[in-house]
C-alpha positions in Angstrom: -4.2 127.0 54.6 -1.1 128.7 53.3 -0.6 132.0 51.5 1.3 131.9 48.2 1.8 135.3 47.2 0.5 138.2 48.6 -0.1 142.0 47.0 -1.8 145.2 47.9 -5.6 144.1 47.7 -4.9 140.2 47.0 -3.6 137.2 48.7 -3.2 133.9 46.5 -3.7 131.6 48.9 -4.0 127.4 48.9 -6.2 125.6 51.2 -7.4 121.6 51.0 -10.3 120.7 49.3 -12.7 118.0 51.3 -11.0 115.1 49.0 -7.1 116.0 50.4 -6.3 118.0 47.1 -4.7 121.5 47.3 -7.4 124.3 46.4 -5.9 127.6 45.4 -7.8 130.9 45.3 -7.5 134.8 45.6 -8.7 136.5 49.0 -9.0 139.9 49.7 -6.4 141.6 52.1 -9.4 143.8 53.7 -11.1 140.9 54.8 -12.1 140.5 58.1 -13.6 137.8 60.0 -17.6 137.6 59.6 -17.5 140.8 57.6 -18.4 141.1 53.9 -15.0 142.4 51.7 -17.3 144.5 49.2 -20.7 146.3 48.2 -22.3 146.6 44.7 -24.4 149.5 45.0 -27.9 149.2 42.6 -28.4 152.9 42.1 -32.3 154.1 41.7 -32.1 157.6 40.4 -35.8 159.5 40.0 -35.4 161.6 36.3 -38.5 163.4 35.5 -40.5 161.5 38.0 -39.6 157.9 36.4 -36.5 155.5 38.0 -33.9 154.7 36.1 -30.9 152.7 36.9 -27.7 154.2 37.0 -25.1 151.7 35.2 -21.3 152.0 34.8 -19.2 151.3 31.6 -15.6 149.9 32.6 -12.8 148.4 31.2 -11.4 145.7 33.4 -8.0 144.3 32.8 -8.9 140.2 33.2 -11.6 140.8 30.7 -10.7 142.5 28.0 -7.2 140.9 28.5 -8.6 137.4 28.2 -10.8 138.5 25.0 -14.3 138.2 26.9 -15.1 141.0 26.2 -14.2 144.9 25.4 -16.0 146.3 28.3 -17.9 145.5 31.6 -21.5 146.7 32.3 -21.5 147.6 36.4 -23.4 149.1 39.3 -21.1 151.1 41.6 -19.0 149.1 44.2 -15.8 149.2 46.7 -13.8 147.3 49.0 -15.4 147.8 52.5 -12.6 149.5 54.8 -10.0 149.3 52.1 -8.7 152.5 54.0 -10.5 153.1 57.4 -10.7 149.4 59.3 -13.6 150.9 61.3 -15.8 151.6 58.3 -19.4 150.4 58.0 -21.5 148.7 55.3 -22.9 151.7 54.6 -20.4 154.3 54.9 -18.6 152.6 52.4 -21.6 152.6 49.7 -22.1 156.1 50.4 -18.5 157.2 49.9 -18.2 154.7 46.9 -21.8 156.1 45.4 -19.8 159.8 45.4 -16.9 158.7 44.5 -18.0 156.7 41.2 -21.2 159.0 40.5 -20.6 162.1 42.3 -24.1 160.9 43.8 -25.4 161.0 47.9 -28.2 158.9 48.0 -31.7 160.0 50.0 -32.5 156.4 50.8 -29.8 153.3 51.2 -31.0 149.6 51.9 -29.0 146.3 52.8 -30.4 144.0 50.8 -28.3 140.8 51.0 -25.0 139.8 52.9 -22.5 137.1 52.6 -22.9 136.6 49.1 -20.4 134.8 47.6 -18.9 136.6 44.6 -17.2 133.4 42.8 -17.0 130.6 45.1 -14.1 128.6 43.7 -12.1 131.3 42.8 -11.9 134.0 45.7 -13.7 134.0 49.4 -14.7 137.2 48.6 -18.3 137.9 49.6 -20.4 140.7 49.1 -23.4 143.2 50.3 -26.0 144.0 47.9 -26.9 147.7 48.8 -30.0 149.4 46.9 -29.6 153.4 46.7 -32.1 155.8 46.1 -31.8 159.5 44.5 -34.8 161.3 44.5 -32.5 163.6 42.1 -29.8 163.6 39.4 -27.6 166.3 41.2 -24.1 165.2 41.1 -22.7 166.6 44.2 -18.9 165.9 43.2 -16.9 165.0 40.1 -16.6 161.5 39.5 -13.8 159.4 39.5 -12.3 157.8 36.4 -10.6 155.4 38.3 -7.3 155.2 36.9 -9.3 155.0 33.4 -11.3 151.8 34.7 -14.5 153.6 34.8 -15.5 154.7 31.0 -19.2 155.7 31.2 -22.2 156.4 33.2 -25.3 156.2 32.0 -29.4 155.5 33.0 -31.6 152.5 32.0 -35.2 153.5 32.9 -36.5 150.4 35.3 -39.3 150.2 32.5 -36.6 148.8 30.1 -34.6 146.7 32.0 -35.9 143.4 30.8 -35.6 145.1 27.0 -31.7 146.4 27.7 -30.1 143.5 29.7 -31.5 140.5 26.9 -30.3 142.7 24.3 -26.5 143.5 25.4 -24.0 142.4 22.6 -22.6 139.6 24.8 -19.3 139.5 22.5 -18.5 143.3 23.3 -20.4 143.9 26.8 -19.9 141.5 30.2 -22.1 142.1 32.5 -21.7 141.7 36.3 -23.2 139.3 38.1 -23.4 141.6 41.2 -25.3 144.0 38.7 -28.3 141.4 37.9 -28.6 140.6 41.2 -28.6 144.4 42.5 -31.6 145.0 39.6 -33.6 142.0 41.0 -33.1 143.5 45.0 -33.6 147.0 43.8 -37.1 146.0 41.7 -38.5 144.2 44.5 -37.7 147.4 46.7 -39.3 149.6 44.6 -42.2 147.7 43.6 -42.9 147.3 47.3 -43.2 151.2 47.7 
């Protein structure tokens, strides 16, 4: 394994594949060992009584850059212990839930570890956390994120089948971690 060039949150990094062949791939610099670089965050938020899912609008450099598309559709996420090395799974959801939506959750869930975010690209691996907000009271301003973040905005759960199949795939990407945070989150709820 041997590190090729290394930034502030990435390391590009080469290691050999199980034929003898170099492998390259990115790997976060928080990383620790048995420890889960990231959270997505599925965001339940009660609005007159119904849930709805709280979604982000972004603009992410590697996609629109690459033409995939103009925008990204995302649940809020972050780097676990980006800035504090002692910080826990859920620490960091709750201070990236305020940050990105301004939101403190009443109810927050570990859903799945170790999930592998892109396999042969990065050996990034994330927690699926599901959040629940028994309000819409925004508690603090959010964060634009350097103009990455462009939107917030609710799905009711009712729709979500309706909203995701109909996305204009040409303009809107949406995240991976985001379907699989809706599938974790509707099983939570539907258990209540």
């Amino acid at each position: 394994m041997a590190t090729i060039n290394s930034t502030k949150f990435l390391d590009f990094k080469s290691a050999l594949s199980p034929s003898g062949h170099d492998w390259y791939y990115v790997k976060r610099t928080n990383d620790r060992p048995n420890t889960d670089s990231a959270v997505a965050i599925t965001t339940l938020v009660k609005v007159n009584g119904e849930y709805n899912f709280l979604f982000i609008k972004t603009n992410r450099p590697p996609i629109s850059s690459e033409n995939k598309a103009k925008y990204c559709l995302e649940s809020p996420a972050g780097l676990i212990a980006d800035n504090d090395k002692d910080e826990t799974l859920i620490e960091c959801a709750k201070k990236e839930l305020l940050e990105e939506a301004g939101l403190v959750a009443d109810e927050m869930y570990i859903e799945l570890k170790n999930s592998s975010t892109s396999a042969g690209l990065s050996s990034e691996t994330l927690t699926y956390i599901t959040a629940i907000c028994n309000s819409y009271d925004i508690i603090q301003k959010p964060v634009s994120d350097g103009g990455i973040i462009l939107d917030r905005f609710f799905i009711p759960v009712d729709n979500i089948d309706k909203y995701l199949k109909n996305i204009n795939q040409n303009e809107i990407s949406v995240a991976a971690a985001l379907v699989c945070g809706v599938y974790y989150a509707l099983l939570r709820i539907n258990s209540h």
